[in-house]
N, C-alpha and C positions, 0 to 999 in steps of 0.2 A: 504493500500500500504506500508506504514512504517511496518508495522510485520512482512509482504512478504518481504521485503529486509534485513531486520534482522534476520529472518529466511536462508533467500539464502546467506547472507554472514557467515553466524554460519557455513551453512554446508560446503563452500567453504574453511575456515579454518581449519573445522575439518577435511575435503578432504586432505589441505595440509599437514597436521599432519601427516596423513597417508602415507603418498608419504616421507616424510621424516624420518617416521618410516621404510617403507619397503625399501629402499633404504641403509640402516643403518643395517637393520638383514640381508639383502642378500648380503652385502660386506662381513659380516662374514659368514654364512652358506654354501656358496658355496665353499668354502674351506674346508667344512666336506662332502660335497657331495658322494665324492669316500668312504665313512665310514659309511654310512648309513644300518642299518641293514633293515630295513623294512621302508614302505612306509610313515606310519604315521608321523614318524622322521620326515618328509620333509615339516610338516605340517606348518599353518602360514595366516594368516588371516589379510586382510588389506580394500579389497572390495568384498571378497567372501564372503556367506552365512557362512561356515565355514574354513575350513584350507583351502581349493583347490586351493589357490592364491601359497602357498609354495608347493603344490606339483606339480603343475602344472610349475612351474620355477622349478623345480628339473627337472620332465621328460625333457624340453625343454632344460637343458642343460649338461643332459648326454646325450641326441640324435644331441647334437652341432647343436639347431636350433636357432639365433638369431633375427632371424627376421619373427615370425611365419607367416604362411597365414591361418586364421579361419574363424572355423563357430560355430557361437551359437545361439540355439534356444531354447527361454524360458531365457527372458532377464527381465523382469519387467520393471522397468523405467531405467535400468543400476546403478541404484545404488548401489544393489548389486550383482554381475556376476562372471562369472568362467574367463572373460574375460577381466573384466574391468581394472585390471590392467599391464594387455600384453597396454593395447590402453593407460596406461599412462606413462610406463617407456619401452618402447620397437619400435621398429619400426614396425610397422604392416600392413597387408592387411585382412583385416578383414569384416565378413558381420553377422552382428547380425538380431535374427528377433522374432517379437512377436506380439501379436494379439492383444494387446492393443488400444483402439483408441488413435488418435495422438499423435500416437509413438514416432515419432521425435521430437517433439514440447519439451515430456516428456523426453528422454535421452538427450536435449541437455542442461535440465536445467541441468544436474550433472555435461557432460562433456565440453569441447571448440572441437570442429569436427573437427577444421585448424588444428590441431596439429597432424592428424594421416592420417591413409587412410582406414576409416571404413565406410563402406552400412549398412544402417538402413531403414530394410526393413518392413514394416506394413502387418502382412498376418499370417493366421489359416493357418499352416502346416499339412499336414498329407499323408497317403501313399500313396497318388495318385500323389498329387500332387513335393512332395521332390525331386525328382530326375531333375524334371524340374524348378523349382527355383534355384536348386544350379548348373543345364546346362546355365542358364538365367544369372547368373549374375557371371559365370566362376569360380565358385567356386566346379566344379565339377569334378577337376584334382589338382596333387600335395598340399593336402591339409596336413597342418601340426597338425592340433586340430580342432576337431569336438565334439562340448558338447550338449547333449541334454537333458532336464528339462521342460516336460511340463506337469506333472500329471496325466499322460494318456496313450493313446496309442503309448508309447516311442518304446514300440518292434515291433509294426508292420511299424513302419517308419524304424527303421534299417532291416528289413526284404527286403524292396524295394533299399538298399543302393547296390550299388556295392561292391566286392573284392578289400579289400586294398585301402579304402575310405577315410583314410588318416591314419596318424601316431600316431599319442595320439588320444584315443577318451576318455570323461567323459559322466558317462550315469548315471541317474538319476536309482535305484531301489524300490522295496517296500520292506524292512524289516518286515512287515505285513505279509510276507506270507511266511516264515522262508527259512530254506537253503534246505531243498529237492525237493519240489515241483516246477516243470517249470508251471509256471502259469501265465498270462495275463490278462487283463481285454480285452472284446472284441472291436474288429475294428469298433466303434462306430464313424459316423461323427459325428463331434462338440461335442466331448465325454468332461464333465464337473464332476468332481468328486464329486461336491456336489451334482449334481444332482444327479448322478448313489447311493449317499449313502448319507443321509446326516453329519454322523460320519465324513465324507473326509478320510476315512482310506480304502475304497477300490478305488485302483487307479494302473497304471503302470502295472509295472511284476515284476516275483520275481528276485533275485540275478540270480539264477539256471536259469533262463529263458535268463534273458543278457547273461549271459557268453556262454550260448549256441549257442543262435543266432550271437556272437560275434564272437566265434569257428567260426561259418560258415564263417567269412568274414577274418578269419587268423587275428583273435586278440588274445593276449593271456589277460589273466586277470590277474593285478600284486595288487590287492587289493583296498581297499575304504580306505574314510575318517574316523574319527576316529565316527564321530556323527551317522556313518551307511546308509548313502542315497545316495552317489555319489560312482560309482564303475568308474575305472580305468582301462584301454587297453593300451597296445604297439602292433602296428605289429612285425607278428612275423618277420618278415625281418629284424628289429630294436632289439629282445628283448633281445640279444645281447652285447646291450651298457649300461643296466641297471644293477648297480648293486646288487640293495635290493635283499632280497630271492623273488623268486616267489612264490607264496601259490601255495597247493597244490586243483589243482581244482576240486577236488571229495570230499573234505573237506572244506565245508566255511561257518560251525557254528558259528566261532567267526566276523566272519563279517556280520552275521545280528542280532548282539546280540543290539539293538539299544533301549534304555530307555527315549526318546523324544514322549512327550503325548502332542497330537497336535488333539484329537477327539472331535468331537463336537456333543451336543446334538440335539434335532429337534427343537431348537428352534435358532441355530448355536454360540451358546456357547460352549467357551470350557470348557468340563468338566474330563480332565485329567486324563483319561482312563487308569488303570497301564495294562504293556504288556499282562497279562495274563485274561485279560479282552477283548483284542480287536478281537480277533478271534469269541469268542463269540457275538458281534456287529454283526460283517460281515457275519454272518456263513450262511445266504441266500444269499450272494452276487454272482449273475452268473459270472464266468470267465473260459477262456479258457483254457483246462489241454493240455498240450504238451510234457508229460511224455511219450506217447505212439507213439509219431512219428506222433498220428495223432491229429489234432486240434479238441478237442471235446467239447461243453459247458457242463458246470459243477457247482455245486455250490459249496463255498469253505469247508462249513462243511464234506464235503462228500471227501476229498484229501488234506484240510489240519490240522495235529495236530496241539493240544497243545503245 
């Protein structure tokens, strides 16, 4: 019990660090905002994975949103989220959700839950189901940030999403499967990436695949993080108010140019697979080509280079 409270007060200190770190870079940053050549710039890392804490406070404050309303799914225990720190320095309506057992129990060791207005919901998402979880808990109108991160079948959940499903969206990609190919893993319930491979390197869709299916729903694509795995939408109704360049979306070589070795052997060790290696892992891995308008399975040696 004493290590457990040693432990929980360690991380509640270093939480505060953090909160007093970000609070200190975005009294200045935001005053470069309007200057900003490209998305990267905006980057900034306090409780996100990587930068998306600072670019996610860029988008929400050249679209003048101060009080977002979100959704995010693919949360872990909240300690580290796209979200996590809208729910500590911002006022929020929010509804996180993940598959995790005792969900709740596990994000509220991170967070204090008085302090905001966020749903933490326990539940396997997927395309059948998405449209009626976020009609169930009203989060299926005027949404301002919609992020999704679950190692899977990410495309065919926005596929079920409505037109103009909210304002920022952050979408998880595969890098794995470089910048021409629209490609997918298939609509697998309870789809598990180790299972599907045990490398964990065929998962999601490609860049090309998001921004496609993104198109469809009037998003435009204003780039990723610098690490290469979180891609970035503004409606177009919004895109507007931003002022980085827009990339050019027939061209997005340098955004899956990503050098993060996260493969794992059959024994689920990692063993740090360099990029020109991992095609070759996967290269019997079935996934779905959507380069032809029609959904066809495919394996990836057969549609994607080196």
């Amino acid at each position: 019990m004493l290590n457990f409270l040693k432990r929980l007060f360690k991380r509640q200190n270093q939480d505060g660090l953090k909160l007093q770190a970000a609070y200190s870079h975005f009294f200045m940053a935001r005053k470069q905002y309007d200057n900003l050549k490209n998305l990267s710039e905006a980057e900034y890392k306090a409780f996100s994975q990587n930068g998306e804490d600072g670019i996610i406070d860029y988008l929400l404050n050249q679209l003048n949103i101060h009080e977002p309303k979100f959704v995010e799914i693919g949360i872990g225990d909240y300690r580290e989220s796209n979200t996590r720190l809208l729910f500590e320095i911002r006022n929020v309506n929010g509804l996180v959700i993940d598959a995790i057992d005792d969900l709740k129990n596990k994000v509220l060791k991170n967070i204090k839950l008085w302090r905001n207005n966020l749903t933490v919901l326990e539940k396997k998402v997927d395309s059948s189901n998405i449209n009626e979880i976020l009609k169930l808990k009203n989060f299926n109108e005027n949404l301002d940030l919609f992020s999704l991160d679950i190692d899977g079948i990410d495309y065919w959940i926005i596929k079920e999403l409505p037109e103009n499903f909210a304002k920022i969206a952050v979408i998880e990609f595969n890098p794995n499967f470089g910048s021409s190919a629209k490609v997918t893993v298939p609509n697998i319930n309870e789809f598990d990436r180790t299972a599907y491979h045990y490398s964990n390197l065929c998962f999601g869709a490609s860049l090309a695949a998001i921004i496609h299916i993104m198109h469809s729903k009037n998003f435009i694509f204003i780039g990723t993080n610098q690490f290469r795995c979180n891609a970035f939408f503004v409606n177009k109704d919004y895109i507007e108010m931003i002022k980085v360049e827009i990339p050019n979306q027939n061209n997005i070589d340098e955004f899956v140019n990503s050098y993060f070795r996260e493969s794992r052997d059959e024994q689920g060790n990692l063993n740090y697979l360099n990029k020109k290696d991992v095609l070759e892992k996967i290269k019997d891995c079935e996934v779905i080509d959507l380069n032809s308008g029609i959904e066809k399975k495919i394996k990836i040696k057969d549609i994607v280079s080196h």
